[in-house]
N, C-alpha and C positions, 0 to 999 in steps of 0.2 A: 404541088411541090412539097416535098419534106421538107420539117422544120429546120433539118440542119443543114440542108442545101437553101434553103432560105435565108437561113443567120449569116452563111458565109456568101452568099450574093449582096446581102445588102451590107456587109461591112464592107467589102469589095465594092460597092456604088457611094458608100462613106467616106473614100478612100479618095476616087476617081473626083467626088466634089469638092473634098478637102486640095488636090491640086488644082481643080477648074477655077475655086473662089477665093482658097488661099484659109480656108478655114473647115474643120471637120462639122457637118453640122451634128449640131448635141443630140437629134430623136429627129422620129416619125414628123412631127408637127414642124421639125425647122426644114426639113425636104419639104414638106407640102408648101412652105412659105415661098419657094425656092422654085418652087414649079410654078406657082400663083404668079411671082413675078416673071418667070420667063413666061407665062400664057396671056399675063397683060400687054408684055411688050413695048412697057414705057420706060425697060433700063430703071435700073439700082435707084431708090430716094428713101426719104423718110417717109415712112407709113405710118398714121395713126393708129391704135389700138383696133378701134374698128375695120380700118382698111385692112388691116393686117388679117382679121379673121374674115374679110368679105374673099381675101388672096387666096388662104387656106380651099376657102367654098368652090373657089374656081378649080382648084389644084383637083381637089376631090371629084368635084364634076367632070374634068377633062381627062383624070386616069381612068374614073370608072368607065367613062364613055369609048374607051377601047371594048368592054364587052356590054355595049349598048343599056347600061344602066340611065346613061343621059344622053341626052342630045344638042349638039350646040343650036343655037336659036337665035344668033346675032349680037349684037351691041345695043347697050343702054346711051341713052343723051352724054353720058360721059367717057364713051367708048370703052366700054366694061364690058367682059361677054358674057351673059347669057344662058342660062342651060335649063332644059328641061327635062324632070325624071323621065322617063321611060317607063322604069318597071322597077319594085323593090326593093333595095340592096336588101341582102338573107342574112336573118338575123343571127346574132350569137352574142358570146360575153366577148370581154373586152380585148383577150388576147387574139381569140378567134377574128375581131374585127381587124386589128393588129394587123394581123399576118394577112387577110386578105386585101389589107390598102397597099400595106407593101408589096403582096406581088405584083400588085397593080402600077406601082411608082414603079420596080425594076422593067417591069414590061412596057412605060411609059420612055424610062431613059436609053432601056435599050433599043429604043427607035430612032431616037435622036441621038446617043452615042457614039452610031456608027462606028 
């Protein structure tokens, strides 16, 4: 995906969450927060600093796991899911990382967007 079909899918999916949740989230990190909790599945609470970035790990695991970077692996004793790498994510600096987690959120919500 070009960058600028990119930039304008993802303010268009900033858009679409700003009316799902009632609020625009600020960046890359407050979607993956946003995923984290829809893939825990325990409904909206307050997260600790930690949980907050255990949420993030999940968000990460279950977009990239659309092009088999992870694999889900089940639940922990406190029904947390699980994931195991598979293969690499391919490296780059930081915009490059960027733009590939986002395509990966778009191509995550456009499954569930219907």
């Amino acid at each position: 995906m070009n960058e600028n079909t990119l930039n304008e899918s993802w303010e268009t999916l900033l858009d679409q969450l700003q009316t799902l949740v009632g609020k625009r989230p600020a960046d890359l990190n407050a979607v993956l927060f946003l995923v984290g909790v829809q893939e825990l599945g325990q409904g909206p609470k307050r997260f600790s600093k930690e949980a907050k970035q255990d949420l993030m790990h999940i968000a990460v695991c279950r977009i990239l796991s659309q092009s088999g970077y992870y694999v889900f692996d089940g639940y922990d004793k406190d029904n947390w899911p699980q994931w195991i790498q598979q293969k690499p994510v391919p490296p780059g600096d930081l915009s490059t990382q960027e733009n590939f987690l986002k395509e990966h959120v778009l191509l995550y919500f456009q499954s569930i967007l219907v």
